[in-house]
Backbone as CSV, one residue per row, in Angstrom:
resi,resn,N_x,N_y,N_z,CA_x,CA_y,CA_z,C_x,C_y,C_z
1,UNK,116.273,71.711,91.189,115.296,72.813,91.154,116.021,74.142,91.321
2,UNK,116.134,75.095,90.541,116.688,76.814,90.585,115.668,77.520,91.147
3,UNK,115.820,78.589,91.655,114.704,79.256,91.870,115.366,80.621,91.186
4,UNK,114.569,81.423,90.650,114.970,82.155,90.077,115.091,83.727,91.088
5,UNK,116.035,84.989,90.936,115.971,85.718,91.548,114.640,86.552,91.617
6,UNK,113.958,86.584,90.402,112.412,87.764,90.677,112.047,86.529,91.561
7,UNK,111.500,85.538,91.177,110.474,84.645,92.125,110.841,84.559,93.930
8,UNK,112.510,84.574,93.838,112.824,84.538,95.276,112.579,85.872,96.176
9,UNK,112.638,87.060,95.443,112.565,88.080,96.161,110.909,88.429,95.903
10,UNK,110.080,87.871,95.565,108.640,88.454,94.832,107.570,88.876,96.536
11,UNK,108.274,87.674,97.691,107.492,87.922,98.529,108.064,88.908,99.511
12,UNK,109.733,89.269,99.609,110.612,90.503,100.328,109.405,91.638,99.828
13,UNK,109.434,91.591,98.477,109.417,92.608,97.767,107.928,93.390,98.478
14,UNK,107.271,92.160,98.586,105.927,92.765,99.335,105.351,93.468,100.454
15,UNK,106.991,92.540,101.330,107.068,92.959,102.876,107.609,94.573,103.041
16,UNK,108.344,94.541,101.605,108.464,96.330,102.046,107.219,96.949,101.299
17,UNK,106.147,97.072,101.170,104.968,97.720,100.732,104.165,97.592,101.814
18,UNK,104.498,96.609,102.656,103.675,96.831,104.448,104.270,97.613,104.551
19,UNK,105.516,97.725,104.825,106.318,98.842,105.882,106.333,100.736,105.242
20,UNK,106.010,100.694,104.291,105.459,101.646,103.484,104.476,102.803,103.722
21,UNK,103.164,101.822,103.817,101.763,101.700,104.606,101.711,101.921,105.771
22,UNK,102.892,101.265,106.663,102.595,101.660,108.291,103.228,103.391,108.254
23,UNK,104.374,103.266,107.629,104.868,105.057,107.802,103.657,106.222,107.272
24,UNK,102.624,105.850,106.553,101.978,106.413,105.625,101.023,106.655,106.543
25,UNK,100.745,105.849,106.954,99.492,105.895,108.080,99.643,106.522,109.742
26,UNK,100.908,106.380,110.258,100.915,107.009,111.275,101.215,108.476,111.174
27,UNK,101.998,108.859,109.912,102.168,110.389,109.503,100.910,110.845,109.632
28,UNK,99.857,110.169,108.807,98.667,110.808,108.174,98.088,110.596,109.818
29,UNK,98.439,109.919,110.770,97.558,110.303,112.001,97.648,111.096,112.607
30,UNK,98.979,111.310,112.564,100.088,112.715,113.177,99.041,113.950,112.452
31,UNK,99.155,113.872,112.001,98.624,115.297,110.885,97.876,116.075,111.363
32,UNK,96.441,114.790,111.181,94.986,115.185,111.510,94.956,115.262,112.460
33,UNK,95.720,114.620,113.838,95.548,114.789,114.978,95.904,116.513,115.469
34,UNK,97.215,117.077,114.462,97.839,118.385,114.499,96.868,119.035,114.494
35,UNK,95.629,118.747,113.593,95.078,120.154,112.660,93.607,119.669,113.348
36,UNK,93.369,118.725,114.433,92.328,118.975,114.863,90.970,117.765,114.712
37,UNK,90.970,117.115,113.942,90.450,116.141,113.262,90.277,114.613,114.152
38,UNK,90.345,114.857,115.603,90.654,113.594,115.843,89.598,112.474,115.869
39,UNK,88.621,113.090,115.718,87.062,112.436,115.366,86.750,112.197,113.846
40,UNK,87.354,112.321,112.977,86.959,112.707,111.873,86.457,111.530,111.123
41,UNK,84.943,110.930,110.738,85.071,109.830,110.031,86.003,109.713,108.973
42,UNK,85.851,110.495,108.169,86.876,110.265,106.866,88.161,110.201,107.139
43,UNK,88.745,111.371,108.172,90.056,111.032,108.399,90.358,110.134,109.053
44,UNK,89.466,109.334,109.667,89.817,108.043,110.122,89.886,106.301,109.221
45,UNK,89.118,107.185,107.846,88.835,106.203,107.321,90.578,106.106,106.353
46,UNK,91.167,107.223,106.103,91.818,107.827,105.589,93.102,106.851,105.987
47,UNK,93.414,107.096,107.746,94.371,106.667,108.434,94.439,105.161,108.439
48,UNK,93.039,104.544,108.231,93.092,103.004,108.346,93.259,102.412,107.401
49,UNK,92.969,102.971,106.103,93.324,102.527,104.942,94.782,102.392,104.824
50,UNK,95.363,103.565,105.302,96.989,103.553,104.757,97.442,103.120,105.851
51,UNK,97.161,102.846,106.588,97.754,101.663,107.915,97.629,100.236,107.904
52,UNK,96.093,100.008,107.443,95.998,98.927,107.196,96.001,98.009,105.811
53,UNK,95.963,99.048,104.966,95.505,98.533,103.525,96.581,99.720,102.656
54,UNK,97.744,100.370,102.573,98.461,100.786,102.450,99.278,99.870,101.294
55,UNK,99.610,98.512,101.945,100.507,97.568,101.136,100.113,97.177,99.803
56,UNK,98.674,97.397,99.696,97.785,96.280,99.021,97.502,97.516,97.562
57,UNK,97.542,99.175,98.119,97.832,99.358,96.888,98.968,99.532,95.865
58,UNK,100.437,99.308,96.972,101.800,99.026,96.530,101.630,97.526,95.820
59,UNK,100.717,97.139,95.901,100.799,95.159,95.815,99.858,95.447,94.588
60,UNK,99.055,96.132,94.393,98.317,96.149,93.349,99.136,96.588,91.870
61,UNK,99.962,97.766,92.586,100.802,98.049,91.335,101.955,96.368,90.767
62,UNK,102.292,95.916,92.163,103.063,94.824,91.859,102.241,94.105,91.342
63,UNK,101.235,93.355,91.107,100.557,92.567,90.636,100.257,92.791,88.914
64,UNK,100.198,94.653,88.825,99.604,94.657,87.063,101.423,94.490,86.762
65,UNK,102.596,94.663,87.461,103.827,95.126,86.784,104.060,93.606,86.140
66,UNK,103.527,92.360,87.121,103.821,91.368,87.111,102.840,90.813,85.500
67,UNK,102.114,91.239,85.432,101.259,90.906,84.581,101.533,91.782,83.341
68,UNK,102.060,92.852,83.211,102.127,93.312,82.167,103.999,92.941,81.545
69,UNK,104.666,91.911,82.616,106.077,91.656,81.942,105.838,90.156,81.078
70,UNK,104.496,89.775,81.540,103.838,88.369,80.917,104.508,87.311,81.461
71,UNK,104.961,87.393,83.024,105.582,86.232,83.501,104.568,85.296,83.631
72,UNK,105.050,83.824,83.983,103.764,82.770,84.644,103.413,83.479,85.496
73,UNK,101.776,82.962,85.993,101.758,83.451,86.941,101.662,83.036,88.118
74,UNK,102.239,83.710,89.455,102.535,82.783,89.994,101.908,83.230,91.810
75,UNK,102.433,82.530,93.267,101.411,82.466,93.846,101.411,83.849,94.535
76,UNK,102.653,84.718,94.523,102.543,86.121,94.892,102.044,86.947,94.484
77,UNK,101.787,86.682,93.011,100.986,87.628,91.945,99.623,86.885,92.451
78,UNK,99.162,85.537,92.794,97.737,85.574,92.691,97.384,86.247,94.186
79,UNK,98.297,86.461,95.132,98.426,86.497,96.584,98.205,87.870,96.870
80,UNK,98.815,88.816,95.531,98.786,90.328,95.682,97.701,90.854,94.823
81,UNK,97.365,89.919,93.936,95.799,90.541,93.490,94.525,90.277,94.331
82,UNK,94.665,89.037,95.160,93.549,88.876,96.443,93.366,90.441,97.095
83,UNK,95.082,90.746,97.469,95.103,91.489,98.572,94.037,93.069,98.001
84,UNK,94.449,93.162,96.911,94.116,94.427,96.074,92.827,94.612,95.983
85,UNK,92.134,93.437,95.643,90.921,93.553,95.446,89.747,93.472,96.722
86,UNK,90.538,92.942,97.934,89.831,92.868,99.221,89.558,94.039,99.748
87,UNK,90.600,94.783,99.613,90.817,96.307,100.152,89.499,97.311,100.079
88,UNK,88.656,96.858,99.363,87.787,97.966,98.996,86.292,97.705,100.068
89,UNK,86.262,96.691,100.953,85.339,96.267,101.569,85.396,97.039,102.643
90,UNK,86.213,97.356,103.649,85.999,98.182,104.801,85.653,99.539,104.842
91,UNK,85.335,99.995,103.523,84.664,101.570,103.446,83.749,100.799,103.438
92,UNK,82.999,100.172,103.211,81.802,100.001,102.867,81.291,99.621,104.360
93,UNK,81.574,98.929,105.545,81.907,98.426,106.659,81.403,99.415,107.488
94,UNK,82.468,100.159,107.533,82.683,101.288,107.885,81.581,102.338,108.221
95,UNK,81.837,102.754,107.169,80.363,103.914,107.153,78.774,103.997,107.505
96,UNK,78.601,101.728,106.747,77.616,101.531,107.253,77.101,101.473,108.680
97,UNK,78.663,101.094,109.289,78.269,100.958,111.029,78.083,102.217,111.026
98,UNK,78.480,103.030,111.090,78.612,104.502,111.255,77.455,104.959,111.204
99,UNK,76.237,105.090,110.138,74.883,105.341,109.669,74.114,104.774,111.131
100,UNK,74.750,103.272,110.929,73.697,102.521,111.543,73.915,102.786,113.408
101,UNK,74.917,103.595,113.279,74.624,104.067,115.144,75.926,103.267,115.848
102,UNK,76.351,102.132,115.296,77.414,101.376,116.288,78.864,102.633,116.626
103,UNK,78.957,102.679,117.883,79.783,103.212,118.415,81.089,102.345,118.122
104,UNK,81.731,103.264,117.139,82.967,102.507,116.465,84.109,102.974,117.098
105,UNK,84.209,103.466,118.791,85.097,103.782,119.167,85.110,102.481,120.640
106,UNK,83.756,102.532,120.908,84.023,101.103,121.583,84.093,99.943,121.710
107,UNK,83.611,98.942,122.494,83.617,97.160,122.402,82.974,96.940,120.701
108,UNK,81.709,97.833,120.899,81.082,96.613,119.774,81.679,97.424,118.128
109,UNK,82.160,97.953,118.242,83.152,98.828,116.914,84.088,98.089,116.910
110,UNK,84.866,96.861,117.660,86.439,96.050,117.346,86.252,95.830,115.905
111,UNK,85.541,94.836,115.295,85.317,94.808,114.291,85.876,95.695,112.862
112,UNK,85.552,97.106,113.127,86.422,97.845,112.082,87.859,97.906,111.602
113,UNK,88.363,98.216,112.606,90.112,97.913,112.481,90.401,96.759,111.947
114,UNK,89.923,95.525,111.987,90.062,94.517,111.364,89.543,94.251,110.119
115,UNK,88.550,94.734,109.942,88.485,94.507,108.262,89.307,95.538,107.496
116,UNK,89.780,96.772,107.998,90.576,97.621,107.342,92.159,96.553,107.233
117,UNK,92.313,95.950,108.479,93.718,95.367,108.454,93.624,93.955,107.543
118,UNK,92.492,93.565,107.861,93.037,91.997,107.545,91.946,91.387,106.227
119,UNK,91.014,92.203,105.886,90.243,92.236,104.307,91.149,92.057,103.401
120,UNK,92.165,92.502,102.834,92.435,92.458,101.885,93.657,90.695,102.375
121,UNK,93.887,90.636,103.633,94.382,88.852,103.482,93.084,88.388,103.365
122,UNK,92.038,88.830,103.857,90.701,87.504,103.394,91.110,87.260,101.731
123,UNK,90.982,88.602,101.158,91.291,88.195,99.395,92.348,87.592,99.332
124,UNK,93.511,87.580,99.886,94.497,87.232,99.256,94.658,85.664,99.528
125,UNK,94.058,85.149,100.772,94.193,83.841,101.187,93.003,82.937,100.441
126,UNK,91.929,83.548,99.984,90.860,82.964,98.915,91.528,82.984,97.712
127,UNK,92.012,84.101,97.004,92.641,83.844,95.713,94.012,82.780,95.692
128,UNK,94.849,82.732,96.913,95.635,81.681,97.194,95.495,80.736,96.948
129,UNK,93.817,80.252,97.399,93.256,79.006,97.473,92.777,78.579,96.087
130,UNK,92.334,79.891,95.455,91.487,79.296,94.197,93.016,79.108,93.277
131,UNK,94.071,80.093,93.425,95.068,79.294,92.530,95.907,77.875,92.839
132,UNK,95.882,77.594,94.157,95.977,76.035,94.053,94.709,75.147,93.708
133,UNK,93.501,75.357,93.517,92.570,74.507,93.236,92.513,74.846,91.964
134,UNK,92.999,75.668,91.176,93.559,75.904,89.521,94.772,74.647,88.988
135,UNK,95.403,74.828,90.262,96.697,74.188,89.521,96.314,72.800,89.799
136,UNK,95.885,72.042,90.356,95.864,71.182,91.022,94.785,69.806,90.585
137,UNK,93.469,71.241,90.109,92.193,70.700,89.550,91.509,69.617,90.448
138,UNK,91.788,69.662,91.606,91.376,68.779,92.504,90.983,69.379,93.664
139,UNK,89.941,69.249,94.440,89.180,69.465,95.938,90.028,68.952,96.468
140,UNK,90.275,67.520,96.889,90.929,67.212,97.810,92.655,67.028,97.724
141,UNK,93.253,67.556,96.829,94.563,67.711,96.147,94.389,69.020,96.630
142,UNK,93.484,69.970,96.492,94.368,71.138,96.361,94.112,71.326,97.701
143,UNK,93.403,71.511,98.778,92.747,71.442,100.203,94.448,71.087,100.798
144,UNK,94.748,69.371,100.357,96.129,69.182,101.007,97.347,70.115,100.788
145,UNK,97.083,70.409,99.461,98.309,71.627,99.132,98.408,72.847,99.507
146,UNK,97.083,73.359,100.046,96.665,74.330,100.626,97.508,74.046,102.200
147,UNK,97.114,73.044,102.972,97.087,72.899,103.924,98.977,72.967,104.389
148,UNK,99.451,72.669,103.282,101.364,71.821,103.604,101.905,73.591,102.897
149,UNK,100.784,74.390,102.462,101.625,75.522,102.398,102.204,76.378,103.293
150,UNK,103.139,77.152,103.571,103.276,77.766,105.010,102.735,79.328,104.993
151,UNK,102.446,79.727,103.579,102.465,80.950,103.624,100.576,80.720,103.524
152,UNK,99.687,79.912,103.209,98.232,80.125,103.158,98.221,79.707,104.864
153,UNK,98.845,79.137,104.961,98.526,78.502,106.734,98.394,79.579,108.107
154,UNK,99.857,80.728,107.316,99.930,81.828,108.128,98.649,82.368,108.433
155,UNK,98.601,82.537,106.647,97.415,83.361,105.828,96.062,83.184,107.026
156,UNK,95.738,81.920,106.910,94.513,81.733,107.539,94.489,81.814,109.346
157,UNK,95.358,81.441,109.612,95.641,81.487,111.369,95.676,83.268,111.675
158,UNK,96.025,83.918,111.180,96.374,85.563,111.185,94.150,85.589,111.202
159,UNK,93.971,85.713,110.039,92.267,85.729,109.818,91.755,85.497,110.740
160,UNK,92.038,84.345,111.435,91.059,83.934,112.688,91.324,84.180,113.631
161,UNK,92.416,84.677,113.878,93.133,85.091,115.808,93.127,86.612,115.978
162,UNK,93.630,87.579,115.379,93.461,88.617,115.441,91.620,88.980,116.043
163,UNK,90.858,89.008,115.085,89.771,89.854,116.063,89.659,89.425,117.318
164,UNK,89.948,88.208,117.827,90.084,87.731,118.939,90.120,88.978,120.394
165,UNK,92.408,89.331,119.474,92.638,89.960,119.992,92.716,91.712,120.188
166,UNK,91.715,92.160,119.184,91.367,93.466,119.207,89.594,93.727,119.830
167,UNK,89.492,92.215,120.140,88.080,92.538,120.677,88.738,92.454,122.107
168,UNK,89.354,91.767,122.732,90.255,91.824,123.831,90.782,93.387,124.469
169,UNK,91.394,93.649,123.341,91.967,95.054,123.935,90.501,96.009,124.006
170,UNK,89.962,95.798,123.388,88.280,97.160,123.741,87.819,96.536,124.977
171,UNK,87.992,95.484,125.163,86.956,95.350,126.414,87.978,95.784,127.423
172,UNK,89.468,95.516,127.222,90.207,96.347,128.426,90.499,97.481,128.577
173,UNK,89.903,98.408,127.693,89.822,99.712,127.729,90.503,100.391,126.564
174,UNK,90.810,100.062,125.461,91.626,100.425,124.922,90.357,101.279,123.848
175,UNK,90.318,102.493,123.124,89.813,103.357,122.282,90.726,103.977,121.795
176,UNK,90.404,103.957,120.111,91.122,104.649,119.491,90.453,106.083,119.007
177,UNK,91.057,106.618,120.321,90.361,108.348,120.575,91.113,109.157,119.538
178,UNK,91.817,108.955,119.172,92.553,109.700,118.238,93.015,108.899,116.865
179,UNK,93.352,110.074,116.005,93.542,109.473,114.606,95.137,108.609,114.659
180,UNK,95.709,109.007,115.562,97.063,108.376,115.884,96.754,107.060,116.345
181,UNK,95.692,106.897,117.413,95.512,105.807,118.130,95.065,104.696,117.189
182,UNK,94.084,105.484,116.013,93.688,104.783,115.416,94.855,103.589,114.463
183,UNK,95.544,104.734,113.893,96.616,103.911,112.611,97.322,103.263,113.372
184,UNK,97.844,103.425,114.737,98.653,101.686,115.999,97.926,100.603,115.851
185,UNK,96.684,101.010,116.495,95.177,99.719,116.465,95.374,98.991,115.554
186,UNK,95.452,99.786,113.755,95.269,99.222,112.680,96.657,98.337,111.903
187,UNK,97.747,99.145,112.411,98.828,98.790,112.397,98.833,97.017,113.404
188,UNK,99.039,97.285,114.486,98.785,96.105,115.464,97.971,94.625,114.828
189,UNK,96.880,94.984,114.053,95.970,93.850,113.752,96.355,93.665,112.232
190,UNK,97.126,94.429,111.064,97.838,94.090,109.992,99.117,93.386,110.468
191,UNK,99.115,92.363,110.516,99.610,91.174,110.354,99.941,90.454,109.173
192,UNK,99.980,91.575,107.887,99.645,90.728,106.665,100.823,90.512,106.031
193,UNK,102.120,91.033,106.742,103.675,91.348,106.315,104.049,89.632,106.862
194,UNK,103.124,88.791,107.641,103.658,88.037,108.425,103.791,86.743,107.301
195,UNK,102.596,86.047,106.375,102.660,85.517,105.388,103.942,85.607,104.518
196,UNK,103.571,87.241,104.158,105.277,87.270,102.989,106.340,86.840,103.662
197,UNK,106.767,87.004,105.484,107.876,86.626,105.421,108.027,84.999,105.825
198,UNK,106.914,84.329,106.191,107.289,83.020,105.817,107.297,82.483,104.330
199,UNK,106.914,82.909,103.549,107.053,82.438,102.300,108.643,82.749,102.075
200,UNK,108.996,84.526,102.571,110.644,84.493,101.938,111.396,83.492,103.194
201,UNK,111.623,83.245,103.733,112.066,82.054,104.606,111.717,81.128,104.125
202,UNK,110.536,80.562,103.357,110.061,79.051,102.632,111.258,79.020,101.668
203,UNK,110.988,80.033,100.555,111.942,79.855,99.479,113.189,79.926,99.560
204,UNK,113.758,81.108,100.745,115.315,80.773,100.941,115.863,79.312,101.176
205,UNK,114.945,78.630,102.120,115.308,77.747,102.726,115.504,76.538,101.642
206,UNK,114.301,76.601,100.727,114.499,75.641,99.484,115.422,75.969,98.510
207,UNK,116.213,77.512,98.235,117.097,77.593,97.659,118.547,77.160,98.081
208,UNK,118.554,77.166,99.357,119.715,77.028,100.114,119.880,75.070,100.077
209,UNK,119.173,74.468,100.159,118.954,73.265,99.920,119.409,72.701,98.676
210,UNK,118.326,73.280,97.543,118.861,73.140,96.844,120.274,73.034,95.596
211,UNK,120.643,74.316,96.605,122.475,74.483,96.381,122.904,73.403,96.989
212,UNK,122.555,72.739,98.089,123.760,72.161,98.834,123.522,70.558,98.087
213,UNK,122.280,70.414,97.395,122.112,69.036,96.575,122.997,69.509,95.177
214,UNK,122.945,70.439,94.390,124.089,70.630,93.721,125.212,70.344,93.879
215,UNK,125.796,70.967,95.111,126.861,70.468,95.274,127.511,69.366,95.767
């Protein structure tokens, strides 16, 4: 088995479009916090996006580049179009709590930071899933293949533990009073760099293997 160099680096490649996103987002907290804004819905909505959802529009560009070189396609491309297309749910989240009165700076506001951070892995760990139940054509084939993957496994354990622990930190006092405070919060519960790097550790590890059965 070869693995080829785009495919081996496809999930590095992603992990620097988190790290991208986090610089993007704490600048932009810096800013507004400078000029006054530290309440600002929008500028908060502003800061969480590019803190939390930052990667996903670096991943979006990776996803059409991937698609417009007409490679197979494969599970980082289906992994980075989840992410892309999830992204757009926490404005909507958002604002509505906002209308609807929930105090999105305390306990019962945890909730926000997390769909800004970890929405676009909901997409990416569903489209994960639907491209092994593509390849696979099987419920209970692809469920197991799902399950022996390391990078959907992350995928899904990240989804379910995090609000856990951002509902944790509000009840111990923690508010994100500021637009700075905010993009840490959001930063803290994006966890979504954590997938790509077990996948690039999956594939090194099978490339490195695979050399040593070569030889």
């Amino acid at each position: 088995m070869i693995i080829k160099n785009s495919e081996k680096n496809e999930f590095s490649e992603l992990i620097r479009y988190t790290l991208f996103g986090y610089i993007a987002g704490i600048v932009s907290g810096i800013v507004l916090d400078r000029f006054g804004f530290q309440k600002s819905g929008l500028g908060q909505a502003f800061v969480r996006t590019l803190s939390g959802e930052g990667e996903s529009i670096f991943e979006g560009f990776y996803a059409i580049k991937k698609r417009l070189s007409k490679v197979s396609f494969s599970m980082a491309e289906a992994y980075a179009w989840g992410k892309f297309i999830g992204m757009f749910l926490p404005w909507v989240i958002d604002f509505s709590s906002r209308m609807l009165g929930v105090d999105v700076y305390g306990i019962e506001g945890f909730y926000i930071p997390y769909f800004y951070a970890l929405s676009d892995q909901i997409g990416a760990n569903i489209s994960g899933a639907i491209f092994i139940y593509r390849k696979t054509g099987n419920f209970s084939l692809a469920a197991r293949e799902y399950f022996k993957s390391p990078v959907m496994v992350a995928s899904l354990l990240i989804v379910l533990l995090v609000p856990l622990g951002l509902f944790l930190a509000r009840v111990f006092g923690f508010s994100p009073s500021t637009q700075t405070l905010a993009a840490f919060e959001t930063i803290a519960a994006n966890l979504c760099w954590a997938p790509p790097l077990v996948g690039h550790f999956t594939k090194d590890k099978e490339h490195k293997t695979c050399c040593n059965h070569d030889d």
